[in-house]
VMD Tcl script that builds the backbone (N, CA, C; Angstrom):
set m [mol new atoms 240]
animate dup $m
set s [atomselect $m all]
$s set {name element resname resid chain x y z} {
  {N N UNK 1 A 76.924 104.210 115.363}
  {CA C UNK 1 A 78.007 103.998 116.309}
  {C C UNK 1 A 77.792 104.942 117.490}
  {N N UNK 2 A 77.958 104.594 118.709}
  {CA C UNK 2 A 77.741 104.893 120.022}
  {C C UNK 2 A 79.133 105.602 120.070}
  {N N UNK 3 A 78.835 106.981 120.716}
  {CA C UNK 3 A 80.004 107.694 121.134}
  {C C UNK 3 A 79.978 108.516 122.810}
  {N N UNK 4 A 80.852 108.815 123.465}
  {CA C UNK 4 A 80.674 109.525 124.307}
  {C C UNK 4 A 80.830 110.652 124.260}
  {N N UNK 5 A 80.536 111.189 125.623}
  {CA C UNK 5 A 80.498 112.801 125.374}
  {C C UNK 5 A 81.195 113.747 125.030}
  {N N UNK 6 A 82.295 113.092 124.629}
  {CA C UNK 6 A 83.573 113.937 124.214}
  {C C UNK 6 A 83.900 113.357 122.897}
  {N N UNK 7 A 83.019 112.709 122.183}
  {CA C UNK 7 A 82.822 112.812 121.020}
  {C C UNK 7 A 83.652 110.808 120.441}
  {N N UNK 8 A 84.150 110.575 121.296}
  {CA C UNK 8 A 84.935 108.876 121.169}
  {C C UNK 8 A 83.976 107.707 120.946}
  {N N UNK 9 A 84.666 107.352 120.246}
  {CA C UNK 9 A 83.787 105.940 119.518}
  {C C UNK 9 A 83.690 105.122 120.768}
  {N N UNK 10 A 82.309 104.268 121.201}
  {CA C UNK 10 A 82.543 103.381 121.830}
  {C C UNK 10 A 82.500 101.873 121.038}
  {N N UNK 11 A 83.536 101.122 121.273}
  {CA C UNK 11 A 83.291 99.778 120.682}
  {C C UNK 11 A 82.767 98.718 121.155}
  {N N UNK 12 A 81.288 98.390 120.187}
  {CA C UNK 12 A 80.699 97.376 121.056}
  {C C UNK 12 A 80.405 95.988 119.880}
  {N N UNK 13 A 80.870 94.986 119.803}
  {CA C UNK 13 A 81.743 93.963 118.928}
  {C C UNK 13 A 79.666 93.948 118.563}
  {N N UNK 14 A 78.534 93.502 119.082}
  {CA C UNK 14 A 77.706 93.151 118.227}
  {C C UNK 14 A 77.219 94.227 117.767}
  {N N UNK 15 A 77.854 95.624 117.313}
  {CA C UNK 15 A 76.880 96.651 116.742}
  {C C UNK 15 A 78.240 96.567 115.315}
  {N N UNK 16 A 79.622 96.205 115.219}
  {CA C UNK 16 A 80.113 95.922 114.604}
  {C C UNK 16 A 79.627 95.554 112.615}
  {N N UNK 17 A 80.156 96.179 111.762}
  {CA C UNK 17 A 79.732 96.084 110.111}
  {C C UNK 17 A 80.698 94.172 110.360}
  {N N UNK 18 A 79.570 93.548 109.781}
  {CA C UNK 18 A 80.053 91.873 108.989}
  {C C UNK 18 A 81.288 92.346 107.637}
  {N N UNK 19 A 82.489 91.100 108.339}
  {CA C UNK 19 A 82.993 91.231 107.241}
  {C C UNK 19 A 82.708 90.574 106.011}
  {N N UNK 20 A 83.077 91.041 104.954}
  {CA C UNK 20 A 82.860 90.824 103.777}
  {C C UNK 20 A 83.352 89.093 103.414}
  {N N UNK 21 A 82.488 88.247 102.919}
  {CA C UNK 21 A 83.103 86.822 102.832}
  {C C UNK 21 A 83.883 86.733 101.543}
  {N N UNK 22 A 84.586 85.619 101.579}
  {CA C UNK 22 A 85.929 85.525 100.187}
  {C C UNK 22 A 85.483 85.236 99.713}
  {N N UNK 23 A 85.758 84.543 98.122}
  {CA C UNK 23 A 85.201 83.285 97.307}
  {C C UNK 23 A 86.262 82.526 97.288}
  {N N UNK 24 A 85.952 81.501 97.203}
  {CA C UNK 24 A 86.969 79.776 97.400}
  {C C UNK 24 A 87.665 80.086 95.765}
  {N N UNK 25 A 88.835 79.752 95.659}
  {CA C UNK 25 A 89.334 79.531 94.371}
  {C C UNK 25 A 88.982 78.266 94.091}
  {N N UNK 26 A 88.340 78.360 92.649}
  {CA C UNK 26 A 88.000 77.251 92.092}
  {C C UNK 26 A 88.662 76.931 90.741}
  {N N UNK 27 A 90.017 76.055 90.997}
  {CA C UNK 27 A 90.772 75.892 89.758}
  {C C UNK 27 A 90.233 75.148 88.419}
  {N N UNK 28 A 90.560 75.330 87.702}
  {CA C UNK 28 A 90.064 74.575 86.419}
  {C C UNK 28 A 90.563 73.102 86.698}
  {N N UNK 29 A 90.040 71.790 85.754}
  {CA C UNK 29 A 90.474 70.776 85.916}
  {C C UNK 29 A 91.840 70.382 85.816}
  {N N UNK 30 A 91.984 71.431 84.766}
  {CA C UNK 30 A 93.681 71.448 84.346}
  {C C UNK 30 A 94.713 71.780 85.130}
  {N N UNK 31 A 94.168 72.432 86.139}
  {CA C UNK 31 A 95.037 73.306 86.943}
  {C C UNK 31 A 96.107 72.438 87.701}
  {N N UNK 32 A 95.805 71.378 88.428}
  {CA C UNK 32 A 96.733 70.193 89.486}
  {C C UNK 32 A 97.502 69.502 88.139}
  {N N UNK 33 A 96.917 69.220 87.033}
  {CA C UNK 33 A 97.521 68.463 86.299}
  {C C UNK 33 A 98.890 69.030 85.927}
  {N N UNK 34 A 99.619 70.236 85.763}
  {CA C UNK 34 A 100.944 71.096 85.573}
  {C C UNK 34 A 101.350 71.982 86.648}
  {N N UNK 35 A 102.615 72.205 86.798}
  {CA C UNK 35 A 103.040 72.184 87.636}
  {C C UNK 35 A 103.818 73.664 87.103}
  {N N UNK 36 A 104.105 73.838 85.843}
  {CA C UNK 36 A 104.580 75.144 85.553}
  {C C UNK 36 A 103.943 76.024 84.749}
  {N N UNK 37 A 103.880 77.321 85.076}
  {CA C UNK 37 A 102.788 78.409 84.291}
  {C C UNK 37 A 103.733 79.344 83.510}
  {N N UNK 38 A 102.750 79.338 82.348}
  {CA C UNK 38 A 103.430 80.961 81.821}
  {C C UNK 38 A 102.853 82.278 81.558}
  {N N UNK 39 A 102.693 83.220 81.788}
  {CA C UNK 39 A 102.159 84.700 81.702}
  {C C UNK 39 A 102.587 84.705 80.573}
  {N N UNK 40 A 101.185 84.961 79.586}
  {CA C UNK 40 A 101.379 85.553 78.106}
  {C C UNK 40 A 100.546 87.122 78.117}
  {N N UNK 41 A 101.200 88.127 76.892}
  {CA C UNK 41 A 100.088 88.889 76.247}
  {C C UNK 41 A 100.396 88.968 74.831}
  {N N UNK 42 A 99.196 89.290 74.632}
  {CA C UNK 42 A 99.248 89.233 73.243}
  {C C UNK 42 A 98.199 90.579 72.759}
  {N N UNK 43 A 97.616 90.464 71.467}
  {CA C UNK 43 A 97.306 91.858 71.141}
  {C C UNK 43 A 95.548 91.118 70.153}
  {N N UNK 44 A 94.379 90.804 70.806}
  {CA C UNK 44 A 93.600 90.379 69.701}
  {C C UNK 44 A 92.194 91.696 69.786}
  {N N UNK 45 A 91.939 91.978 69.067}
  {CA C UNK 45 A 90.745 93.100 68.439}
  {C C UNK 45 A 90.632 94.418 68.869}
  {N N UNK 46 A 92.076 94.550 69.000}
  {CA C UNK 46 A 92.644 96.174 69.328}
  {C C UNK 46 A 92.605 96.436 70.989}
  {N N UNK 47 A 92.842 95.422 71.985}
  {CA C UNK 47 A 92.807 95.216 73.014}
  {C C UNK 47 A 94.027 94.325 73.234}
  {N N UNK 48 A 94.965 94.529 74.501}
  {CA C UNK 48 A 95.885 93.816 74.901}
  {C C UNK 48 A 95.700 92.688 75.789}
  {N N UNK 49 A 95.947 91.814 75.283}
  {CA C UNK 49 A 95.201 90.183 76.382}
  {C C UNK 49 A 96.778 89.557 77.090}
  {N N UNK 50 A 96.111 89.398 78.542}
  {CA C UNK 50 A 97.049 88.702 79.027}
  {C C UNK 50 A 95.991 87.362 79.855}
  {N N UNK 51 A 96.956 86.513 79.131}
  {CA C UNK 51 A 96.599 85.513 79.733}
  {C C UNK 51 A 97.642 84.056 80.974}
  {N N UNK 52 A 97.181 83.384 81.295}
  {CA C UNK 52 A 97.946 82.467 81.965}
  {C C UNK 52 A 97.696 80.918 81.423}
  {N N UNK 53 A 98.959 80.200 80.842}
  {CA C UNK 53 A 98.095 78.962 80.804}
  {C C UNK 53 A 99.552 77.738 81.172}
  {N N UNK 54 A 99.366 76.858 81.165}
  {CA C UNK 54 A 100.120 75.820 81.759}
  {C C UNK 54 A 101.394 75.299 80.647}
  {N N UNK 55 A 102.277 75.362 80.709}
  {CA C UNK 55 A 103.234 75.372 79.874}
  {C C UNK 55 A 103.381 73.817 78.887}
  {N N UNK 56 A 102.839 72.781 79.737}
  {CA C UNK 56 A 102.677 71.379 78.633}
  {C C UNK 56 A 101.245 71.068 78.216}
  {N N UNK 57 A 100.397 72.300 78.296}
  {CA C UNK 57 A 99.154 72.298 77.487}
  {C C UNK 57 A 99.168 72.904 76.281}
  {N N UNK 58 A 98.501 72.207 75.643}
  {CA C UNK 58 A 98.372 72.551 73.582}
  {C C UNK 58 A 97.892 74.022 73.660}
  {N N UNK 59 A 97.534 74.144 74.242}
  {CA C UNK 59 A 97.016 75.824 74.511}
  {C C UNK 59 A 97.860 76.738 74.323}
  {N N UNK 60 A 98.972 76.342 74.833}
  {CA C UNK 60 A 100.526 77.307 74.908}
  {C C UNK 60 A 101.158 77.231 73.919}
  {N N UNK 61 A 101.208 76.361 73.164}
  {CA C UNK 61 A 102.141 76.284 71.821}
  {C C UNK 61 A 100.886 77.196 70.725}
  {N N UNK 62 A 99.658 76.951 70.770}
  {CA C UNK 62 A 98.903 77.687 69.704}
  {C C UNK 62 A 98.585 79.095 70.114}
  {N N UNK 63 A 99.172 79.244 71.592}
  {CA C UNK 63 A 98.919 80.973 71.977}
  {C C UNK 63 A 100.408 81.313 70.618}
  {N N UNK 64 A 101.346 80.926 71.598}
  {CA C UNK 64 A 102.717 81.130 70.556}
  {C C UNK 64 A 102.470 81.445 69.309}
  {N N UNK 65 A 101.968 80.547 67.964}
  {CA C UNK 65 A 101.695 80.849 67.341}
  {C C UNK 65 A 100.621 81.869 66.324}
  {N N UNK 66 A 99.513 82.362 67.639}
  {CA C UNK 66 A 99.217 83.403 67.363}
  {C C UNK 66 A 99.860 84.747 67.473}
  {N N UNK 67 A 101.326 84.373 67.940}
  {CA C UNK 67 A 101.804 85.472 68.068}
  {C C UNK 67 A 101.914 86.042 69.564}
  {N N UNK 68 A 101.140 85.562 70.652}
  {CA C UNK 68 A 101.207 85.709 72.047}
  {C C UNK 68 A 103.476 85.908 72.298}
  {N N UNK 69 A 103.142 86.716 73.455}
  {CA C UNK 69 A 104.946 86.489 74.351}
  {C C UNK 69 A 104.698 86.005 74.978}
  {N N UNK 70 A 105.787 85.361 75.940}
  {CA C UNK 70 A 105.987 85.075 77.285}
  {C C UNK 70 A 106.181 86.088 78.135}
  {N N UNK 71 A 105.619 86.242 79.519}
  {CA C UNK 71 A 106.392 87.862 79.990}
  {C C UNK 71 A 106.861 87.368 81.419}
  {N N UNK 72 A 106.231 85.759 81.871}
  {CA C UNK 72 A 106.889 85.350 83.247}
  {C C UNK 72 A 106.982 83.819 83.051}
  {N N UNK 73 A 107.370 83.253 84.109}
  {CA C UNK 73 A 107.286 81.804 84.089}
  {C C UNK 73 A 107.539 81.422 85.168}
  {N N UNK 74 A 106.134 80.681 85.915}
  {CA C UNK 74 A 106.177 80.213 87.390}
  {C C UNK 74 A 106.027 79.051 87.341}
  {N N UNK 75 A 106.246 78.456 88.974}
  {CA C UNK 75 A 105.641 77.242 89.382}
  {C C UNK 75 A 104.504 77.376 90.623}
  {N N UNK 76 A 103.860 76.089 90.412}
  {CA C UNK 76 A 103.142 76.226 91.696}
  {C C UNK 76 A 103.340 76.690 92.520}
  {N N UNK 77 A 102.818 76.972 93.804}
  {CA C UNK 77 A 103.917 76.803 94.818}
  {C C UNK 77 A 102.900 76.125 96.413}
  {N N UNK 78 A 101.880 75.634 95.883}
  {CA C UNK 78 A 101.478 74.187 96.364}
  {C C UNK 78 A 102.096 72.798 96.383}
  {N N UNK 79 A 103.115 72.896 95.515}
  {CA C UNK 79 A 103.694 71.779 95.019}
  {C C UNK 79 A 105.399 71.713 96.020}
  {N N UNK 80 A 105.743 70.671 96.255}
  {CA C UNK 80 A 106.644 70.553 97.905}
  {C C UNK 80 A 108.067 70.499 96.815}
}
mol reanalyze $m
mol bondsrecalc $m
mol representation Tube
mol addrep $m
């Protein structure tokens, strides 16, 4: 970085650091198909798991029964 004599940054846009690029969210297939989520944790191999899964997927009733909680419950909010 270019400074002057009194020690001040000069700004010159092509000597500029690239910003860093995002990654695209890439939802699961399941994801558009429900419309409401639930935040679980649960407790499996001496580690605390939190997970997210869609509230009318079979997934959610057999977290339950492993014993998983509920700790939130959203909706999209893509959805109008």
């Amino acid at each position: 970085m270019q400074m002057t004599k009194n020690g001040i940054p000069i700004d010159i846009p092509s000597q500029r650091k690239k910003a860093p690029t995002t990654k695209k969210f890439n939802a699961h297939k399941d994801f558009y198909k429900f419309k409401r989520f639930a935040t679980m944790v649960g407790y499996e191999d001496g580690c605390n798991v939190i997970a997210t899964v869609p509230m009318g997927h079979p997934e959610f009733k057999a977290l339950l029964k492993q014993g998983y909680r509920v700790i939130d419950i959203w909706d999209r909010r893509d959805i109008a």
